[in-house]
TIFITI-820539 format. One record per residue (C-alpha): residue number from 1; chain; y, x, z. Coordinates in Angstrom, 1 decimal. Example, Ala and Ser with C-alpha at 12.3 -4.5 7.8 and 13.67 -1.06 7.14 Angstrom:
REM residues 2
<atom><vose>1</vose><vextor>A</vextor><c2>-4.5</c2><c1>12.3</c1><c3>7.8</c3></atom>
<atom><vose>2</vose><vextor>A</vextor><c2>-1.1</c2><c1>13.7</c1><c3>7.1</c3></atom>
REM end
This chain:
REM residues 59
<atom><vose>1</vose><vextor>A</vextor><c2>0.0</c2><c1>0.0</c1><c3>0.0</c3></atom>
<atom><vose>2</vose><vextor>A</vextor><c2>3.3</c2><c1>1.4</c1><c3>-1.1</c3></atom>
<atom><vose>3</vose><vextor>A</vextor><c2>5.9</c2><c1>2.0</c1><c3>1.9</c3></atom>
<atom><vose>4</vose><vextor>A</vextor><c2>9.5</c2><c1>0.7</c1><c3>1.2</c3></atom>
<atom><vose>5</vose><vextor>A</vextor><c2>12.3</c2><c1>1.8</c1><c3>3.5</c3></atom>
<atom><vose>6</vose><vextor>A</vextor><c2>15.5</c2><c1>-0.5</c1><c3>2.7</c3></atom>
<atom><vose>7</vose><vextor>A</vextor><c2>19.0</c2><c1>0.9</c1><c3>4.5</c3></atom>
<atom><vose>8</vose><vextor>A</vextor><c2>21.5</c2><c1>-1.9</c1><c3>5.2</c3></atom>
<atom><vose>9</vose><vextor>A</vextor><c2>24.7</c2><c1>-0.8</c1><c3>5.6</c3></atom>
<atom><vose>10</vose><vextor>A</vextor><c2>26.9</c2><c1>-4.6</c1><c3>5.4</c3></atom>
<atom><vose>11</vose><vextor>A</vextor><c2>26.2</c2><c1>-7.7</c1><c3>7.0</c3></atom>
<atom><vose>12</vose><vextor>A</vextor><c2>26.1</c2><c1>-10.4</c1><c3>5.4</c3></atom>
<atom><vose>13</vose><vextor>A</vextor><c2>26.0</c2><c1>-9.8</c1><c3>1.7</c3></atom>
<atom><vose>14</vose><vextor>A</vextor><c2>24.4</c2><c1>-12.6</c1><c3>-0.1</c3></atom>
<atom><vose>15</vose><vextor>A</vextor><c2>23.3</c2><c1>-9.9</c1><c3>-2.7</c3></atom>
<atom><vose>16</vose><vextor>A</vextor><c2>21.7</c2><c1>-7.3</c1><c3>-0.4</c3></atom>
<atom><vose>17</vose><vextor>A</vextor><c2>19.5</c2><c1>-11.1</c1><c3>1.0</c3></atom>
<atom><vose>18</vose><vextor>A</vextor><c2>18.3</c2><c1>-11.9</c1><c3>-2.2</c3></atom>
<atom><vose>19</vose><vextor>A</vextor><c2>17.6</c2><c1>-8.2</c1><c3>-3.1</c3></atom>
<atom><vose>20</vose><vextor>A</vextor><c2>15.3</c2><c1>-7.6</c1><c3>0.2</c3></atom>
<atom><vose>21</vose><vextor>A</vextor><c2>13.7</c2><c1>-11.4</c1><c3>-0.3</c3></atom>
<atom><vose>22</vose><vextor>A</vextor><c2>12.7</c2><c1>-10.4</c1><c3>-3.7</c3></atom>
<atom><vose>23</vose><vextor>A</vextor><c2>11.0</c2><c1>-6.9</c1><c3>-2.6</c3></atom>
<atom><vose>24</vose><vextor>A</vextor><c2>9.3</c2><c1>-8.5</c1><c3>0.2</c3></atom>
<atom><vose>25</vose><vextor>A</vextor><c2>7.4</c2><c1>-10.6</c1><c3>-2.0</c3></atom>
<atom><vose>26</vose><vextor>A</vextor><c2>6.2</c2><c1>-8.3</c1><c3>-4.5</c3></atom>
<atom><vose>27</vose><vextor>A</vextor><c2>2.4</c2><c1>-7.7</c1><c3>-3.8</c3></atom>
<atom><vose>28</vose><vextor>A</vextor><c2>0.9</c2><c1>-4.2</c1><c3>-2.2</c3></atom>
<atom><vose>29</vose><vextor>A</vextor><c2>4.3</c2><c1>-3.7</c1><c3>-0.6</c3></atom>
<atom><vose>30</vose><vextor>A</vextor><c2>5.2</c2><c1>-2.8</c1><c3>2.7</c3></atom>
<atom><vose>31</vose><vextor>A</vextor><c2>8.7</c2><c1>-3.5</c1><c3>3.2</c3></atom>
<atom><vose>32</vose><vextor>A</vextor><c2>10.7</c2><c1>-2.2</c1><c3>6.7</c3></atom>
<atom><vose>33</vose><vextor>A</vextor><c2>14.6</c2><c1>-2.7</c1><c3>7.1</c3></atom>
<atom><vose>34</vose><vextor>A</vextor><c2>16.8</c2><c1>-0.4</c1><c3>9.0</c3></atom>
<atom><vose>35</vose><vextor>A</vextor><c2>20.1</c2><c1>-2.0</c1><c3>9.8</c3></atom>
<atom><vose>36</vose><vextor>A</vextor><c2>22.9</c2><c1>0.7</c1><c3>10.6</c3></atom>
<atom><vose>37</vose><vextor>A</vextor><c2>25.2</c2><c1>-1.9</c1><c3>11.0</c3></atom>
<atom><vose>38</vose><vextor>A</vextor><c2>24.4</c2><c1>-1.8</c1><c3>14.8</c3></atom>
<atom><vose>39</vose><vextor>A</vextor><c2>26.4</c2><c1>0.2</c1><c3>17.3</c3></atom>
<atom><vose>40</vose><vextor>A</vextor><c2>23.4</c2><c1>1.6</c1><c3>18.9</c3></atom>
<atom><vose>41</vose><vextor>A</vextor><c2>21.5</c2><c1>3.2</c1><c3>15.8</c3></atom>
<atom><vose>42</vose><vextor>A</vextor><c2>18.6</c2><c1>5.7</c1><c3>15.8</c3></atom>
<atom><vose>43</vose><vextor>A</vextor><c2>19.5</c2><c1>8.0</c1><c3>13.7</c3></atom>
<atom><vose>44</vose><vextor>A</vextor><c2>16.0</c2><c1>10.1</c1><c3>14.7</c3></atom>
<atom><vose>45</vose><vextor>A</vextor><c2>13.8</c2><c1>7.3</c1><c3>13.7</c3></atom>
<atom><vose>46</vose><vextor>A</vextor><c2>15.5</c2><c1>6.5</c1><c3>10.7</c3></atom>
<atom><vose>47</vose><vextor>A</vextor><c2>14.7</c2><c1>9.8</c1><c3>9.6</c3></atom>
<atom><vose>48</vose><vextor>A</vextor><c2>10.9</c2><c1>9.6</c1><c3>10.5</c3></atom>
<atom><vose>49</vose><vextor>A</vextor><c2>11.3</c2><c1>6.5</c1><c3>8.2</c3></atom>
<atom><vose>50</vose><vextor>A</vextor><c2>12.8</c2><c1>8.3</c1><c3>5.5</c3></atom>
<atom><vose>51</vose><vextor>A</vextor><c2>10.4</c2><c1>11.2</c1><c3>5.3</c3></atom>
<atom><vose>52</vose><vextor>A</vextor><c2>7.6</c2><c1>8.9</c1><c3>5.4</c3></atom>
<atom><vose>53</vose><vextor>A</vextor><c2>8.2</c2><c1>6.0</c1><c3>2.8</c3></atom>
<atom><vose>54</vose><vextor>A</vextor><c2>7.4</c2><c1>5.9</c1><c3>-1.0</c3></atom>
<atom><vose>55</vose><vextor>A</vextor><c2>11.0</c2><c1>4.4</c1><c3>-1.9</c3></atom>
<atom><vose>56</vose><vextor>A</vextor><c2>13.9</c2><c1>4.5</c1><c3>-0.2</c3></atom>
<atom><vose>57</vose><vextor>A</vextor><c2>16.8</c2><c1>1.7</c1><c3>-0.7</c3></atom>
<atom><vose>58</vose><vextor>A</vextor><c2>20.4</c2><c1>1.9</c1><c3>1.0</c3></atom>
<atom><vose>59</vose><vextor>A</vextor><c2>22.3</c2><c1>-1.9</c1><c3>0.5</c3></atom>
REM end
């Protein structure tokens, strides 16, 4: 199964909703968002993430 790693940098952009719907319904896809919209970000995990998915995305 194919890890995706989607970045969201904006809340609340209809676009970057529709984008993330449509990935997480393509089949033999793991899809996991990180939001850095929050205060309190890990900035550590997010790169374990990184290093570790097949495609990264940043909305």
């Amino acid at each position: 199964m194919r890890k995706v790693l989607i970045i969201v940098t904006t809340e609340n952009e209809p676009l970057n909703e529709a984008a993330i719907a449509a990935q997480r319904h393509l089949p033999d896809q793991n899809v996991k968002i990180v939001a850095l919209t929050q205060p309190d970000a890990d900035y550590r995990a997010l790169l374990e993430e990184i290093f570790t998915a097949d495609s990264v995305q940043v909305w």
